[in-house]
C-alpha positions as CSV (number, residue, x, y, z in Angstrom):
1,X,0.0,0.0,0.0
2,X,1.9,3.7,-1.1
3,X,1.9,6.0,1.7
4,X,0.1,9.1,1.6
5,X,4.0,10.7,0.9
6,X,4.1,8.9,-1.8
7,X,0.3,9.5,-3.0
8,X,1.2,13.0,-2.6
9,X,4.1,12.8,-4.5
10,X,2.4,11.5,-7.3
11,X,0.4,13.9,-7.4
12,X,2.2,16.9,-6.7
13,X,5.7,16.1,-8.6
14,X,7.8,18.3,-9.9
15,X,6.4,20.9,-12.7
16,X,3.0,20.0,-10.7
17,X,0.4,23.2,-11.5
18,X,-1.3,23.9,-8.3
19,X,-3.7,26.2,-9.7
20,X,-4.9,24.0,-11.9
21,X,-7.1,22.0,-9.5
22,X,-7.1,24.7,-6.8
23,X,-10.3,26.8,-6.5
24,X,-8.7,28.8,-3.8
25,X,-5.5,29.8,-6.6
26,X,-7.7,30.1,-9.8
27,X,-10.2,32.6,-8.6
28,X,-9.4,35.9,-7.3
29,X,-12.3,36.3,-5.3
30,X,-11.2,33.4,-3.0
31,X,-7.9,33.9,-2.9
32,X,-7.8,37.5,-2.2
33,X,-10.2,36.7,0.8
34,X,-7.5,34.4,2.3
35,X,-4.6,36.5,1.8
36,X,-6.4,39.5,3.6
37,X,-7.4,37.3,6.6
38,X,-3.7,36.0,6.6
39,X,-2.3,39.2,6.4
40,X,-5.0,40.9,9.2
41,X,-4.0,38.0,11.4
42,X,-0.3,39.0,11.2
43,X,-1.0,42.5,11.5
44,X,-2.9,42.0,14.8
45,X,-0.4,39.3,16.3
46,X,2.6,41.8,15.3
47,X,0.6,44.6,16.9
48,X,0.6,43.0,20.1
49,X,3.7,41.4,20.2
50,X,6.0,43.5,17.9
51,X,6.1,40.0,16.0
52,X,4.7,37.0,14.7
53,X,6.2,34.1,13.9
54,X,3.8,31.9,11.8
55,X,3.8,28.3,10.7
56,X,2.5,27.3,7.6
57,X,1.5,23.6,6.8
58,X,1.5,22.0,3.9
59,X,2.7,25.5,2.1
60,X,2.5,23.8,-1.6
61,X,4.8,26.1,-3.7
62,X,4.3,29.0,-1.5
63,X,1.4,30.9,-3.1
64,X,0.4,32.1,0.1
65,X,3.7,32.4,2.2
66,X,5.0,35.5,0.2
67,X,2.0,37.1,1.9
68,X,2.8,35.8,5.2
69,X,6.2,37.4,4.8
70,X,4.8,40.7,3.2
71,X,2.6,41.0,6.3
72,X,6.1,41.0,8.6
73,X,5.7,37.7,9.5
74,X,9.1,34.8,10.1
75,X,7.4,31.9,8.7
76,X,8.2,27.8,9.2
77,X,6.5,26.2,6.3
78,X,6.4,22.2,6.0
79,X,5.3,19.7,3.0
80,X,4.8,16.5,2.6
81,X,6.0,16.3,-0.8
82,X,9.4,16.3,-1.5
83,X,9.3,17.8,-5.3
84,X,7.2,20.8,-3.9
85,X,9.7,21.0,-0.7
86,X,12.5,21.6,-2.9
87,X,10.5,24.1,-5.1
88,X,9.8,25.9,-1.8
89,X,13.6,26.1,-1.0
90,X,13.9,27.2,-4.5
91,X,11.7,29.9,-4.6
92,X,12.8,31.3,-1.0
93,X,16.8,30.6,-0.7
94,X,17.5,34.1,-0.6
95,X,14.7,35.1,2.0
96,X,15.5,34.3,5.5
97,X,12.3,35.2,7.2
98,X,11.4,31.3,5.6
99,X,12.5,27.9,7.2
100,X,11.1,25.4,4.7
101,X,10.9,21.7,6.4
102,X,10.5,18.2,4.9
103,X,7.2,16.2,6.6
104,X,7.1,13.3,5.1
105,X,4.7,11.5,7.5
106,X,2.6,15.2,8.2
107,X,3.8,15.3,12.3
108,X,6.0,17.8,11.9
109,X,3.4,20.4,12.1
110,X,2.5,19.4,15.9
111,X,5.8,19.0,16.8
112,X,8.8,22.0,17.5
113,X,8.8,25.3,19.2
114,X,6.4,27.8,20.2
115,X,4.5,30.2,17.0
116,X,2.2,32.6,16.9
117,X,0.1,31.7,14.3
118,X,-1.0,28.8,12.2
119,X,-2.3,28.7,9.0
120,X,-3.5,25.2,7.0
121,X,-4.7,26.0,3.8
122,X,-6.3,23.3,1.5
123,X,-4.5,20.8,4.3
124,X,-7.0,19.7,6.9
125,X,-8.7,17.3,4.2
126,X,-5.5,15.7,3.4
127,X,-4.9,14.3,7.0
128,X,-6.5,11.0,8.3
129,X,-7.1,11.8,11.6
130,X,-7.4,16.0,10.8
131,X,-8.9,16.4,14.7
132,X,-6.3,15.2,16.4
133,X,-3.8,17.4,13.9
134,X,-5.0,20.1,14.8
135,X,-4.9,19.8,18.6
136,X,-1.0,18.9,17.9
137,X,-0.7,22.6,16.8
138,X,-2.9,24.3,18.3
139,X,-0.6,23.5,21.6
140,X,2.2,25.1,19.6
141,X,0.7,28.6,19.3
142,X,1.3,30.9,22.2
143,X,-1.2,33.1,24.1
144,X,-2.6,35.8,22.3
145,X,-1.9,34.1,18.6
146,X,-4.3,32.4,16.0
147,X,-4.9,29.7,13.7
148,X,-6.7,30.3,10.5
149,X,-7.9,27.7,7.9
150,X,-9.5,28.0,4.6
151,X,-10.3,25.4,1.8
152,X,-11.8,22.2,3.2
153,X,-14.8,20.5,2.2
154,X,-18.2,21.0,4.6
155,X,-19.2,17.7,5.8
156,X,-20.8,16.0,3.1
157,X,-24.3,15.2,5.5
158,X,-24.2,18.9,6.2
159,X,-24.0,19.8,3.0
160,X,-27.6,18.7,1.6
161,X,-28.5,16.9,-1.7
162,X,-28.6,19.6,-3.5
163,X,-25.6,20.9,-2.8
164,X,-23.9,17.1,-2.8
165,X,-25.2,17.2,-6.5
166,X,-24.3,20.2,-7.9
167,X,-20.7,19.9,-6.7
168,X,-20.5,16.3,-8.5
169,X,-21.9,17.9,-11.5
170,X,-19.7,20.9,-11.2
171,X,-16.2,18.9,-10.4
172,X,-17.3,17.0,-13.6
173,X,-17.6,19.5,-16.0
174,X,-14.4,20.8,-14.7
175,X,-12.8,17.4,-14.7
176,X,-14.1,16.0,-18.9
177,X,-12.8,19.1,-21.2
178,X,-9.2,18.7,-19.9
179,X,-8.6,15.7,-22.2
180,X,-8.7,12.7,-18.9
181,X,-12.5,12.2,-19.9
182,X,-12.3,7.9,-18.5
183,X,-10.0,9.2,-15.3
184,X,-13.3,12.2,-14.3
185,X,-15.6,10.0,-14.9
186,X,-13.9,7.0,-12.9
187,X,-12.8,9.2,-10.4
188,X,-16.3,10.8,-10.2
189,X,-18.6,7.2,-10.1
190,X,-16.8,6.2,-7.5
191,X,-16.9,9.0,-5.1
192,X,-20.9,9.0,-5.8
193,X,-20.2,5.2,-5.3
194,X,-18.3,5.7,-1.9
195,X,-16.0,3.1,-3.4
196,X,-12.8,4.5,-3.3
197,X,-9.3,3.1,-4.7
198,X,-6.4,3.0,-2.2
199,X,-3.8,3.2,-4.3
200,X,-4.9,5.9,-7.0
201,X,-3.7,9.4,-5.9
202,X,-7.3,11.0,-7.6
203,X,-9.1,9.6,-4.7
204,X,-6.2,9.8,-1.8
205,X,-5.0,12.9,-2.3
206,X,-7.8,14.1,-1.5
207,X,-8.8,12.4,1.9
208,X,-12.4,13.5,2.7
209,X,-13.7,11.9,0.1
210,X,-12.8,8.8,2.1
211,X,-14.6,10.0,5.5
212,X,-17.8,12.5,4.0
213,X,-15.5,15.5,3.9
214,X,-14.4,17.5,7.1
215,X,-16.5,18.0,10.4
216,X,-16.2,21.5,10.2
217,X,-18.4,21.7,13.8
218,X,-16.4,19.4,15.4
219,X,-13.6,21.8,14.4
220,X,-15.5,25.1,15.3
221,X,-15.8,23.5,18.7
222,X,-11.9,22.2,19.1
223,X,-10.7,25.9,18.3
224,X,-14.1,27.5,20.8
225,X,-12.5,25.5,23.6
226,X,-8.8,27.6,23.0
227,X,-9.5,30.8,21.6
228,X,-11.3,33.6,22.1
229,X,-12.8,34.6,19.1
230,X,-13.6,31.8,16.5
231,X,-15.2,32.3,13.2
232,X,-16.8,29.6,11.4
233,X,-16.9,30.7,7.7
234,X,-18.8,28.8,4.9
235,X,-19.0,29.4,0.6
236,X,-18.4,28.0,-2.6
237,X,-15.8,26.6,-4.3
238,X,-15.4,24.7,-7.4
239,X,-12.6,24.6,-10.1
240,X,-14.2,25.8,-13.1
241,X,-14.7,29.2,-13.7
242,X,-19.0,29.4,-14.7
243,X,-19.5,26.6,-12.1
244,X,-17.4,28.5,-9.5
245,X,-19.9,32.2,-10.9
246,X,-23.5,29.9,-10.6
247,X,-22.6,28.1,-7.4
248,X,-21.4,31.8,-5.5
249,X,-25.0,33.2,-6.7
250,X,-26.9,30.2,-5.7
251,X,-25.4,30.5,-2.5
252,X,-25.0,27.2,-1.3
253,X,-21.8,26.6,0.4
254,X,-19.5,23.4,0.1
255,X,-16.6,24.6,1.8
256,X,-15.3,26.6,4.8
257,X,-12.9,28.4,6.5
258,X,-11.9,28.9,10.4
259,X,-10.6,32.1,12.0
260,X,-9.5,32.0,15.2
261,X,-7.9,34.9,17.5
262,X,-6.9,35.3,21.2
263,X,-5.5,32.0,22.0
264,X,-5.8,31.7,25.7
């Protein structure tokens, strides 16, 4: 059986195009909204502190840690795989506000030294056991810092039929006019199936679809329980560009976000 390092890897190998399959990259109106949440929570760490030193997990190519930096921050940022690791050193050897580490079983990110703030974006639905990932570092951040997350699939129960359907439909339509019309259609019947193949990185790459998405309560109240302020935020997100314009005016979210301040 691979591991998931090696499901990752994959996937994400070298020359991989992140913003291909990223909702959150492709369209401006969702990623501007997480880089001005990043950059706020910086800005209010910093002004309480006079720093903030920020871990990011799972950083990808580092889309979003050149905002990080921009915002002041000294940032950690791990990945799992070890093409888009060394992209990261790459892209950020002369920059030393940026530690890039290897994680090739995902535990680094609970383990080390104190931070200020954490930010997971398009992670959480990657890790098995996501919960218990995010209690690991959460006991890293420091009183007074945050943890923000954005990009993870709404519990699937939660979500309604409705909503269930028109993400299939939409994923699909995104998915056939690429040219891998057997792969999105495989891929898709068996996540409408819930039979899932262990060894093919279009289903384990993306881990909720093994477990009905991401218990974004269960989350909500993890954070509740640390923080002061936690904001549980919820809209839609889908890869293609018309699906990704209908399903924002429809209004019927998929995925959410968490911002939390004022760790206690």
């Amino acid at each position: 059986m691979p591991t998931m390092q090696e499901l990752q890897q994959g996937a994400h190998d070298h020359g991989h195009d992140y913003t291909a399959g990223s909702p959150h990259l492709r369209h401006n109106s969702l990623r501007c909204r997480i880089i001005e949440q990043l950059q706020e929570s910086v800005r209010e760490i910093t002004d309480v502190r006079g720093e903030c030193h920020a871990l990011e997990v799972g950083a990808g190519h580092g889309t979003f840690t050149d905002h990080i930096v921009a915002a002041g921050a000294t940032v950690e940022v791990t990945e799992m795989s070890r093409p888009s690791a060394d992209e990261l050193r790459r892209r950020f050897r002369h920059n030393r506000a940026v530690e890039v580490l290897d994680d090739p079983d995902g535990s680094r990110a609970g383990a080390g030294g104190p931070v200020d703030l954490v930010a997971c974006l398009s992670v959480l639905h990657h890790i098995p056991d996501y919960v218990g990932a995010v209690k690991s570092m959460v006991g890293r951040i420091r009183p007074g810092g945050g943890f923000v997350s954005f990009q993870d699939p709404i519990w699937y129960p939660r979500q309604g039929r409705l909503t269930r359907g028109m993400d299939q439909a939409a994923y699909l339509a995104w998915r056939l006019p690429r040219g891998e019309f057997r792969r999105g259609l495989a891929t898709t019947l068996r996540r409408i199936r819930g039979k899932l193949d262990e060894t093919n990185p279009s289903d384990m790459v993306e881990y909720h679809v093994v477990r009905n998405g991401v218990d974004e309560v269960a989350l909500a109240d993890l954070l509740r329980a640390e923080f002061a302020d936690v904001q549980l935020i919820t809209y839609w997100s889908s890869q293609g560009m018309l699906p990704q314009q209908l399903g924002a005016l429809a209004g019927r979210p998929n995925t959410f976000g968490l911002v939390a301040s004022g760790r206690r």
